[in-house]
C-alpha positions, 0 to 999 in steps of 0.5 A, a space after each residue: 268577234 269584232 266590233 262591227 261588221 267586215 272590220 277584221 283583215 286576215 292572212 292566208 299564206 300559199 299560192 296554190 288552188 288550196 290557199 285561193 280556195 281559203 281566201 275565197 271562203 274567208 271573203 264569204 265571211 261578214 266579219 271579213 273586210 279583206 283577204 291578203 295572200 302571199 305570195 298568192 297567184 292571178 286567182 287571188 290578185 285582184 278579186 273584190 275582197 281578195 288581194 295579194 301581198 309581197 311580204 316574204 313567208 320565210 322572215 317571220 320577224 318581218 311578218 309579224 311586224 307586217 301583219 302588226 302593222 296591217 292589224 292582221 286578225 290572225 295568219 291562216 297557213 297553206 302549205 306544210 312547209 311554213 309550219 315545219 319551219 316554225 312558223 306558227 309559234 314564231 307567230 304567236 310568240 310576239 302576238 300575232 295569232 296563226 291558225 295551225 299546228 307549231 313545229 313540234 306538233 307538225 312532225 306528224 308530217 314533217 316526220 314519218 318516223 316521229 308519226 309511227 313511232 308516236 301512232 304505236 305509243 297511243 295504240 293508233 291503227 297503222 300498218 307495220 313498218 320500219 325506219 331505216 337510213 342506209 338504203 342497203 338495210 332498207 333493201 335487205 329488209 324488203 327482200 326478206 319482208 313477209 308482208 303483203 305488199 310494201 309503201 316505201 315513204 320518204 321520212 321528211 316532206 315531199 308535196 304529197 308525192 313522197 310514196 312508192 307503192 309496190 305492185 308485186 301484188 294485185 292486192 295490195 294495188 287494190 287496197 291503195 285504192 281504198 285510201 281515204 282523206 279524212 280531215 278535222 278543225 281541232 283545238 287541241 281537245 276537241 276533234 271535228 270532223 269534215 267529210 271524208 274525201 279522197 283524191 286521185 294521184 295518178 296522172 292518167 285515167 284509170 288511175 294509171 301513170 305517174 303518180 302527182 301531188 293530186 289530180 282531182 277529188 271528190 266528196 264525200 266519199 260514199 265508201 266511208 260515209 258509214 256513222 258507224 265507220 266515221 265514228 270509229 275513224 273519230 274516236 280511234 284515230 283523230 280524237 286519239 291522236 289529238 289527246 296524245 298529242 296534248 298528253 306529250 306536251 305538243 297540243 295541235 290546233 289547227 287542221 288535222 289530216 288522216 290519210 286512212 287506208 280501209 282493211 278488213 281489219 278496219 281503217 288504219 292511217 297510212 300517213 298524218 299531214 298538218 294541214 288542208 290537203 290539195 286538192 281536197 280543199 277544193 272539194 272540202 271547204 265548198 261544202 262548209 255551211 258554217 262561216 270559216 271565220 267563225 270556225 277558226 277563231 273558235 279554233 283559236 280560242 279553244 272554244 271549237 266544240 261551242 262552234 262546231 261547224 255544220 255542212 251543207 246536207 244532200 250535196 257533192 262535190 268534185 275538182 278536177 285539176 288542170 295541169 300543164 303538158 309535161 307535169 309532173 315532168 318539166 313544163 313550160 310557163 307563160 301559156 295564156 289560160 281563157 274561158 273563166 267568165 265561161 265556167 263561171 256562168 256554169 255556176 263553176 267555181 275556178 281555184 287557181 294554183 299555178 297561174 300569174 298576171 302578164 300583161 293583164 293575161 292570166 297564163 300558167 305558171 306551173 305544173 297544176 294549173 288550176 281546179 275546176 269544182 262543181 258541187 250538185 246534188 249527187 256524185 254524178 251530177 258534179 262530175 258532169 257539170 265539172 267536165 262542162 267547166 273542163 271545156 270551157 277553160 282552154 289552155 295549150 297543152 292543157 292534162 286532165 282527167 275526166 274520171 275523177 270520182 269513177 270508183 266511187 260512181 262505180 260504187 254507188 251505181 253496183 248492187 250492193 248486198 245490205 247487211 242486217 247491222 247497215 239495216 240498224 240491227 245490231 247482232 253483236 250488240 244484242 250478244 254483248 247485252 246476252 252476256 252481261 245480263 247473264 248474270 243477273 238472270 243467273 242469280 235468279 235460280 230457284 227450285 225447279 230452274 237453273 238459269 241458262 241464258 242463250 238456249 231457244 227456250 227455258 225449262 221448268 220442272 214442276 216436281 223439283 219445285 214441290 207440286 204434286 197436282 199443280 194448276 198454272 197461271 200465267 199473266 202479262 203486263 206493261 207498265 204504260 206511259 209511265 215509261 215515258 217518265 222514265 225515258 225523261 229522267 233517264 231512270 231504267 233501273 227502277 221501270 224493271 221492277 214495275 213490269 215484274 210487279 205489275 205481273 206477278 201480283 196478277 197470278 198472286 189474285 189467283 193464289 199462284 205462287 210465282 215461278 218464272 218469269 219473260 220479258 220483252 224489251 223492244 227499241 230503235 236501236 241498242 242502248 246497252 248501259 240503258 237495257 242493262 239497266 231496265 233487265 237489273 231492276 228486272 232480276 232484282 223485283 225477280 228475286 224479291 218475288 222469288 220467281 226466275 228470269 228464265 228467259 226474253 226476247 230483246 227486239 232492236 227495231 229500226 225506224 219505229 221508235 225515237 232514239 232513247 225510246 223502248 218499250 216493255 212487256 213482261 210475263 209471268 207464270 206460277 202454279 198453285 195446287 189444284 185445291 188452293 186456286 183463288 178466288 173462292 167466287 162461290 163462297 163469297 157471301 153478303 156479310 163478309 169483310 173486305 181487307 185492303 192492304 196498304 200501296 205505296 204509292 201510284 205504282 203503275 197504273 193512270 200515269 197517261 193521266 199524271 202526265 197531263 196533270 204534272 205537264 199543266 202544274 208548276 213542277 217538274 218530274 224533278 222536282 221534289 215532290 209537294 209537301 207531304 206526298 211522300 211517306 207522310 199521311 193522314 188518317 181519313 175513313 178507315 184506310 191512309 191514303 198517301 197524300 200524293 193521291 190528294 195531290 193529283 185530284 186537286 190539281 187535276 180537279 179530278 171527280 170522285 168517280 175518275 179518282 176510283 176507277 183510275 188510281 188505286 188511291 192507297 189500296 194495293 190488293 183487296 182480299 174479302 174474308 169471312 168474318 170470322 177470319 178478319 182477326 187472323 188475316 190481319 194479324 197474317 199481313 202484319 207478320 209480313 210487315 205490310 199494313 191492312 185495314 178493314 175498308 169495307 163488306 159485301 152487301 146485296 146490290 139491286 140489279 144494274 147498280 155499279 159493283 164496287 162502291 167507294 164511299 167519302 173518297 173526295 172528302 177523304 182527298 180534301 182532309 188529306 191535303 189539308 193540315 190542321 192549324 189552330 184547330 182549323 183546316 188549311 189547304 195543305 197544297 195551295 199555300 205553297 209560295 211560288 219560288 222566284 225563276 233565277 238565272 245565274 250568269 258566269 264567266 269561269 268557276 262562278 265564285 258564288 255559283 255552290 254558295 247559290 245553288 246548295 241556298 235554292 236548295 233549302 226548303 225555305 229557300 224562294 228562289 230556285 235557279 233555271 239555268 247557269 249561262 257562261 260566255 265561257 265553255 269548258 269552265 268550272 262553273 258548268 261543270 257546278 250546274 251539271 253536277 246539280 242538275 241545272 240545264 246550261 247554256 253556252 254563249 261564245 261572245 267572240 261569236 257576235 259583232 258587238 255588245 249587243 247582239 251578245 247581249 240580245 242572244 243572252 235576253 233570248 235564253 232568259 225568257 226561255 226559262 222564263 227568268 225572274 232574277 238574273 245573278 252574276 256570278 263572277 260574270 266579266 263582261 259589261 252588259 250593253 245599257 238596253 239590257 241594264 234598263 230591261 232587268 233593271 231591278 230584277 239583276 243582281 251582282 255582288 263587289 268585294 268591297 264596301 261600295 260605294 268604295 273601291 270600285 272596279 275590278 281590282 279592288 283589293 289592290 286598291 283596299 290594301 293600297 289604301 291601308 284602310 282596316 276594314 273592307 267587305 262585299 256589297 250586293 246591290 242592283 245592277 246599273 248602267 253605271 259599273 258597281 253604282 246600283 243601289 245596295 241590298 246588304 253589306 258583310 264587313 271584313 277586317 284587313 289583317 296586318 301582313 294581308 295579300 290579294 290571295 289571303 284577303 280575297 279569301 276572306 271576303 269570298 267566304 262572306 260573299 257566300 254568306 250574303 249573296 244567296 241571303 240577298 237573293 232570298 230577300 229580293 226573290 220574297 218581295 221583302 226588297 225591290 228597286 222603287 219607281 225613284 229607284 231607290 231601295 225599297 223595303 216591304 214591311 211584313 204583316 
């Protein structure tokens, strides 16, 4: 933010118990020098950061030049007033920056009618209701109204106090009480949520008398704090009103407020305000973790969702409000107010409203007096320790209550009845999944089944299914840890077809004939769009093997799997006439012919070991994989064994016995024939495109010798992963160069960024990008990464007090991923000198012209200023000194007759992504590097 420590001066304008409040956060701030309030009230006179001001509030061309003057970093607004007035784009409309909604976007309070109408527009939950202005017509409708019970609001402001609530009903008095505060930091397009409060309007305990602006309040409020809940309250009504409001024109910034009543037909807003409720402030602010400042000029920025704030866990807090006698009625003032050092030392915090100075006194001054704010760890605790802070401040005359938080208490205290859904299981998500898999389970049908999802079991008829003396095999399986591959790559659709395979080529061995088949689908909690996924490649391997999904079990376990993690069982069941049940183990005999029939590849089995053996070697699961382990194999011995075998024994080093008893090294089934029939076998597996070969015989073994033995396997691995080079044999795996880790640095739509991306992607490309960083969020840029994989880091500048400490939180992501080159792509800030000489001869940018001249960031103006017929772009090392790095290649550009900046920037960019990725490539094989005189130094090649 700014450039050193406690350098920025801000305005916060009110002068009740929410504006001290804001002050006393914003003087928590290092970035904060000081704090001026006007006009401000004792609390906020003459503490050691916070001080008040006599500027007046409603001259704004005064303010503006006040807040110029006093270099004012930007205009935090209290009270719903100023901003009905205009305030904040008065404000920002000459430079000076105001933390708040404008006019327009304020008539969600400012107009009751304006807020209905708008909630009915973008499908916002509320109650029905009617605008009226002649009293006699609001009358007739009340009398004839078959609601429940009736609000009657005034349109316009009223200080929290414009609402008369019928009591014709017990109900409906009962459902008043169920009136949430749920509050948000908003930039217009991103919505974050503070915890949810609530307050006590009445005067008397028991929430009883005359209804105030609010005397006391507590949070969170332990009815709401559902996630579920909270989350619905996000998306349904705060995120929602923000877009609706960017969507007519009128973007909110600033702090949105929901007063939210809880039906059972799920919360609905009772009214909008446009800023920090009092005394919910109180409560609300002390439990922010995050710095304010922080908060608000990420808010400012539009960068709130690269700063969201953090609460403090396991805390709560509550404020009662001391009021004068008399309130809401008339009052006196002048009355002296003792005992703050008192509450202080109680480790209270006392945030005053209705107070002043006189004679070095401070003495109230208005109705709500003050607020008393405990924060501990519990509900229980706080009100007790606030109700310690009520006795030591005295005033004469002094009202408050001592049950603030009571229903709440009450609440938590009563034996509440859990719900399955509260205990993490989902019934209704579970029969949503039912009817979106039904389908696919449908469409499995063969003889013998229709399928039916929903019923307690599934039916199969035999005799439909063409058997007279059937036998039954069944068979379950998992498919092991290859889940957890799939879990990391987010890759469901396929793990389905590996569970169906694993068990049906079970019950094949047996001769069996594949006839339904269950599965079992465990996890934490209910993923649909991921279940759904893993059940498709379930019905899709169903139906090549011609076999039913007749039926399963989805099982949503609380607390025994991570979230995104599950698990997976299947079961098969097939049937053979009684004389075909394989294997003949009787007929087998010494002589006879072992046919092994091709695999694809691992399949299922040993991915605990592949894990380990991917985990110690350079790539990724995302990586494509090393070349030649794909389709393409060698001959060796008498079957093809795909190379991605090779692959993992030479870089696991695994042995020759670890190699057959875990993989299946090429061969999917072995089917052992007499001799006789080897010929027709063969031709049999062929017709049915698959590949065999003859691998082997049945002989006699001594007693005690291994069953099965595989000969020339390692042998077989070392030619395979080799390839023949002028006759000579070279390792096919180990000349494999090791590709250059760059990271690219961006500030927008990283001009270059595609050119270098679709570059690293080709085969011969050394270089391979790690991660794109933006001083940016939301750019365009990111958005480039994203789409191609590449992880992103975000690093708001703003949020750090000098170039430095900017430029150390960028070091920090760049050995992270282990950087060996760092490009800038359109990156527009000056990197600190330390972080120069660090990357020097490792960083990369490129100029659009021809260095050494036309320097800077305007370069074509200067190009066609110049006149000059020939212009470019220049790669070069990054220096100390701007665009003076020493030069790695160069791409001249003509300059047209009748050029402008657009068409002439045009045509240099493309030669940018001509030689910027051809720049890259030289650096990243070594062919360029700085020399020691730092001077450009060329490698000649062997």
């Amino acid at each position: 933010f700014a450039d050193s420590a406690m350098a920025a001066q801000v305005l916060v304008i009110g002068s009740g118990g929410r504006e001290h409040t804001l002050a006393w956060k914003l003087a928590q701030s290092t970035h904060v020098k000081q704090v001026l309030v006007t006009p401000g009230n004792a609390g906020t006179a003459c503490s050691e950061k916070i001080s008040n001001t006599d500027i007046s509030i409603s001259d704004h061309t005064a303010l503006a030049q006040f807040c110029k003057d006093e270099k004012i970093e930007f205009v935090v607004v209290g009270p719903e007033a100023p901003l009905a007035a205009g305030i904040v784009g008065n404000l920002n409309s000459v430079g000076v920056r105001c933390f708040g909604p404008t006019a327009e976007a304020a008539q969600l309070e400012s107009s009751k009618r304006f807020a209905k109408e708008f909630m009915d527009r973008h499908g916002i939950p509320t109650a029905r209701w009617r605008a009226f202005i002649k009293p006699e017509e609001a009358c007739d409708f009340i009398m004839s109204a078959d609601f429940p019970a009736l609000v009657v609001k005034a349109s316009g402001l009223a200080a929290g106090k414009g609402v008369i609530v019928a009591k014709n009903k017990e109900e409906a008095c009962e459902a008043v009480r169920e009136i949430m505060q749920c509050l948000c930091f908003t930039d217009g397009r991103t919505v974050a949520p503070m915890p949810p409060a609530q307050d006590h309007k009445r005067l008397l305990e028991g929430d009883q008398g005359p209804n105030t602006g609010g005397m006391g309040a507590y949070c969170p409020a332990p009815q709401v704090v559902s996630k579920d809940l909270l989350l619905k309250i996000k998306n349904t009504i705060l995120q929602r009103t923000v877009d609706g409001m960017q969507k007519e024109g009128m973007p909110y910034t600033g702090v949105l407020y929901a007063g939210i009543m809880l039906t059972k037909n799920g919360p609905k807003v009772l009214e909008f305000n446009c800023r920090f409720g009092d005394p919910e402030c109180q409560v609300i602010l002390p439990l922010l973790k995050s710095d304010l400042y922080e908060v608000i000029q990420s808010t400012l920025d539009g960068l709130l969702c690269t700063s969201l704030p953090v609460w403090l866990d396991n805390c709560a807090a509550v404020t009662v409000v001391m009021a004068s006698k008399g309130y809401p009625g008339d009052y006196s003032k002048g009355v002296e107010i003792t005992g703050f050092p008192e509450a202080q030392a109680l480790g209270l915090e006392v945030f005053q409203a209705g107070t002043a100075l006189k004679d070095g006194k401070v003495v109230t001054n208005g109705g709500r007096v003050l607020t008393v704010t405990a924060i501990r760890g519990n509900l229980t605790s706080a009100l007790e320790e606030a109700r310690k802070g009520l006795a030591a401040i005295k005033f004469e005359g002094a009202v408050y209550r001592k049950d603030i938080g009571f229903r709440a208490i009450a609440f938590l205290q009563q034996p509440r009845g859990l719900t399955y859904k509260e205990s993490g299981v989902d019934i209704a998500a579970g029969n949503m999944l039912v009817q979106k898999i039904k389908p696919l389970a449908k469409a499995t049908s063969r003889p013998g089944c229709d399928v039916d999802l929903g019923g307690f079991a599934g039916l199969f008829d035999l005799k439909a299914a063409g058997f007279t003396d059937p036998l039954l095999a069944c068979g379950t399986d998992g498919v092991g840890t290859k889940l957890k591959i799939a879990q990391q790559c987010n890759k469901h659709d396929t793990i389905g077809q590996d569970l169906v395979a694993m068990c049906v080529n079970d019950i094949l061995a047996q001769g069996a004939e594949p006839l339904f088949f269950l599965d079992y689908f465990s996890c934490g909690k209910l993923d649909l769009r991921m279940t759904e996924a893993v059940i498709a490649g379930i019905a899709q391997a169903c139906r090549k093997a011609g076999c039913a999904l007749l039926g399963g079990e989805t099982a949503e376990m609380p607390d025994m799997y991570a979230p995104g993690e599950y698990d997976l069982a299947g079961f098969a069941i097939g049937a053979m006439e009684r004389d075909q049940k394989l294997p003949h183990l009787e007929r087998i005999t010494e002589g006879d012919v072992v046919i092994g029939i091709a695999s694809s590849g691992l399949h299922s089995n040993g991915f605990s070991l592949v894990r380990k053996i991917v985990a110690k070697s350079s790539l990724q699961y995302s990586s494509p994989a090393p070349d030649g382990c794909g389709n393409q194999t060698l001959d060796a011995q008498t079957w093809r064994v795909p190379r991605i075998f090779s692959w993992l024994q030479q870089e696991g080093h695994l042995s020759e016995e670890e190699m057959a008893k875990t993989f299946n090294c090429g061969i999917g089934a072995a089917l052992v024939v007499s001799e006789d029939l080897v010929k027709q076998t063969l031709q049999d597996i062929e017709q049915h495109q698959e590949e065999a070969w003859v691998i082997g015989r049945v002989v006699a073994c001594p007693e005690g010798s291994p069953r099965v033995k595989v000969e020339h396997l390692i042998e077989t691995m070392q030619i395979n992963g080799s390839v023949l080079e002028n006759g000579t044999l070279k390792n096919h795996f180990s000349v494999q160069p090791k590709k250059a880790r760059v990271a690219v640095l961006i500030s927008g739509t990283g001009s270059n960024l595609q050119a270098l991306i679709d570059s690293t992607r080709e085969p011969s490309s050394l270089a391979h990008i790690v991660v794109v960083i933006s001083n940016k969020a939301a750019v365009a840029g990111l958005d480039k990464a994203e789409k191609a994989g590449i992880p992103t880091r975000v690093i708001n500048h703003k949020l750090y007090k000098n170039r430095e400490a900017f430029d150390t939180a960028v070091d920090e992501v760049l050995e992270e991923f282990s950087t060996d080159i760092v490009c800038l792509a359109g990156f527009m800030r000056i990197l600190s000198g330390s972080f120069v000489r660090k990357w020097n001869g490792k960083m990369l940018n490129i100029h659009p012209s021809l260095l050494p001249s036309f320097k800077g960031s305007n370069a074509h103006e200067q190009v066609l200023d110049a006149g000059v017929t020939i212009t470019g772009c220049t790669v070069h090392f990054v220096a100390e000194d701007v665009d003076a790095g020493q030069i790695i290649l160069q791409e001249a550009v003509p300059v047209k007759r009748g050029d402008t900046v657009e068409s002439l920037s045009e045509r240099v960019k493309l030669a940018e992504h001509k030689i910027f990725p051809s720049a890259l490539q030289l650096v990243a094989s070594g062919a360029v590097r700085l020399g020691e005189n730092g001077k450009i130094c060329w490698v000649k090649e062997e």
